[in-house]
N, C-alpha and C positions, 0 to 999 in steps of 0.2 A: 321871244322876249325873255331876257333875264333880270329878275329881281334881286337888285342888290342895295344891301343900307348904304346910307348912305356915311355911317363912319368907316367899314370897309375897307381896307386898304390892300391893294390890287397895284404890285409892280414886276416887271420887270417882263420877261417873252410870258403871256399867261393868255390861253385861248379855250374858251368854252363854247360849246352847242348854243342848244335852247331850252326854257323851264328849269333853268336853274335858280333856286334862292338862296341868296351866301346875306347872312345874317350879323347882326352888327360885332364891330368889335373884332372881326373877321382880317387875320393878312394873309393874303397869298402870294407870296414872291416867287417870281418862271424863274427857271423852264418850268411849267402847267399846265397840262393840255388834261382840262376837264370835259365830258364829253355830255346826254342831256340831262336834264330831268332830275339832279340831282338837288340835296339839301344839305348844307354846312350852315350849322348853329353857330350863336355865340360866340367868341373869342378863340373860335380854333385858330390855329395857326399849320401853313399850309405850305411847303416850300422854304423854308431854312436849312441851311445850307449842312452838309453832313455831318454828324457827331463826331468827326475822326480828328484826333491828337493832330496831323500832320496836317488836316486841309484846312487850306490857308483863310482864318477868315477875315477876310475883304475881301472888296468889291472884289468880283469876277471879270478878267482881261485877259481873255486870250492873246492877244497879242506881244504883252507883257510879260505874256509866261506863268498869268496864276493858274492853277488846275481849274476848269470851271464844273460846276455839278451837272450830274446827267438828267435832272428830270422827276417830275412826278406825272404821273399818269392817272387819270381816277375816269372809271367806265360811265355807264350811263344807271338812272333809277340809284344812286347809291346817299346811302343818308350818314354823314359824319358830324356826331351833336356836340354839344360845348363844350370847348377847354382844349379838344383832342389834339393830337401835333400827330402828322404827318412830314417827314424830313423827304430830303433830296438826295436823289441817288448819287453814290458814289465812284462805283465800278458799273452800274446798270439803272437803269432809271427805277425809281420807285413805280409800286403798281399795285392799285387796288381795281379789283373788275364790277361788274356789275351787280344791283341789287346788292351792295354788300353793307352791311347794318351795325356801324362804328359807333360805341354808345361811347360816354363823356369820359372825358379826362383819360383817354385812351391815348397810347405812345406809340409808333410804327417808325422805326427806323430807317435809314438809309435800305437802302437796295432790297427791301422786303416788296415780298408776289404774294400780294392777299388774291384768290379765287374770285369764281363768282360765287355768291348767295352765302357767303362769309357773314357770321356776325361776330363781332366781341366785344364783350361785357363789359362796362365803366373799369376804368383804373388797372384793365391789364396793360403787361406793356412788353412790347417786341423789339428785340432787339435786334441788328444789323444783319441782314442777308436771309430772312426768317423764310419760309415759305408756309402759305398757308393752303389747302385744298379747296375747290370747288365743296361748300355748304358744311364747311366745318365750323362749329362752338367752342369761341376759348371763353372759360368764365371769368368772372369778377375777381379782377385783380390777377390775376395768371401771372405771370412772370416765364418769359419763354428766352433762352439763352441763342444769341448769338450764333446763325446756320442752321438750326434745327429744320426741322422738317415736319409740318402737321400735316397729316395725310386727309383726303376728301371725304368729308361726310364723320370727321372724329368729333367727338369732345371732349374739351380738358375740364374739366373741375375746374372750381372756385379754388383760388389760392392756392394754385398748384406752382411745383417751380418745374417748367420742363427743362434739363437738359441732356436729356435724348430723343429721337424722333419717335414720332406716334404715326403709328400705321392708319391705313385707309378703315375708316367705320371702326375703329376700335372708342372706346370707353376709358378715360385716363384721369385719374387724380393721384395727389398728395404729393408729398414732401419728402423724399423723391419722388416723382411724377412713376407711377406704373399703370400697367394696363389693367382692366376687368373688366374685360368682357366686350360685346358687342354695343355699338351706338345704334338702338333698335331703329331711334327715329332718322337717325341719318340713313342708315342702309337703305331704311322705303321714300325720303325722301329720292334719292339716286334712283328709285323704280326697282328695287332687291322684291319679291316676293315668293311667296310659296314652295316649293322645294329648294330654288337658288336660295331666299332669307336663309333657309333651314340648314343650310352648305355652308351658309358663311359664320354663321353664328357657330356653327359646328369645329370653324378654326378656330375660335375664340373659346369656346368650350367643350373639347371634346369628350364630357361627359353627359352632353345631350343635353343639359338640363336648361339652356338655352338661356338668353338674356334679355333684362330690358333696359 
């Protein structure tokens, strides 16, 4: 069973599991293939169609010859809270995995690959083609450019602007976005410990002195 308000509005190909609650205020326009146990607050919006100058918006007719969008995707256990927009893929279906932890007023653009155990912080916002790692943290308000790359188990700072990729477990803020150091807690969420922690931290600083 799915729990849905009933101001909600739900059109177009959109397919869900079960133990989902999609919250009022709520549109989901398919292609949408959501999968269990999930939770979308408030007035997200879910499926609009891609941010691109050239794609055509109205209705979608294959037949006709409009481009049609390729798709959102959304795993299972993942919670997307109010206001957030999730858009429709462009070249590749949108995709967020599981367990992933979309706080408010959050933006994910066309053809962005959020991980699993993803979270991002209220008011960041992803731009087109983004990729995000398995248990990576963007903070509040982030701004990440177009293609970028966040590697598994990173964090960005609060009101970072990224426009370069950020490697796997690295530790990244400011304006320009750079590195410092090791993401202590991402590295042992991934299962890093004892000599291997002490390995990797050791690319991030190889003057020992290690990070948190």
């Amino acid at each position: 069973m799915n729990t849905l308000h009933p101001t909600a509005i739900i059109s177009g190909e959109v397919t869900m599991g079960d133990g989902n609650v999609i919250g009022p205020f709520v549109v989901i326009t398919g292609p949408v293939s959501i999968g269990d146990a999930n939770w979308i607050g408030a007035g997200a919006v879910i499926g609009a169609v891609p941010e691109v100058r050239s794609f055509p918006h109205l209705p979608t007719d294959g037949p006709d010859g409009h481009e049609e969008p390729r798709g959102v995707r959304i795993g299972d256990h993942t919670v997307i809270r109010e206001y957030s927009q999730v858009h429709q893929g462009w070249q590749a279906a949108t995709v967020i995995g599981d367990r992933a932890f979309i706080m408010n007023q959050s933006y994910i653009a066309h053809d962005c690959q959020i991980g699993a155990d993803v979270t991002i912080a209220g008011g960041a916002r992803l731009a087109g083609h983004v990729r995000v790692g398995d248990g990576a943290n963007i903070g509040l308000g982030a701004l990440v450019h177009q293609r970028r790359e966040i590697g598994r188990g990173a964090m960005v700072g609060m009101g970072s602007v990224v426009t370069r990729d950020v490697p796997d477990f690295a530790k990244a803020y400011g304006n320009p976005l750079r590195v410092h150091g090791l993401n202590l807690r991402g590295a042992q969420a991934a299962g890093y410990q004892g000599e291997d922690l002490a390995l990797l931290a050791a690319t991030f600083d190889p003057s020992g002195k290690g990070s948190r």
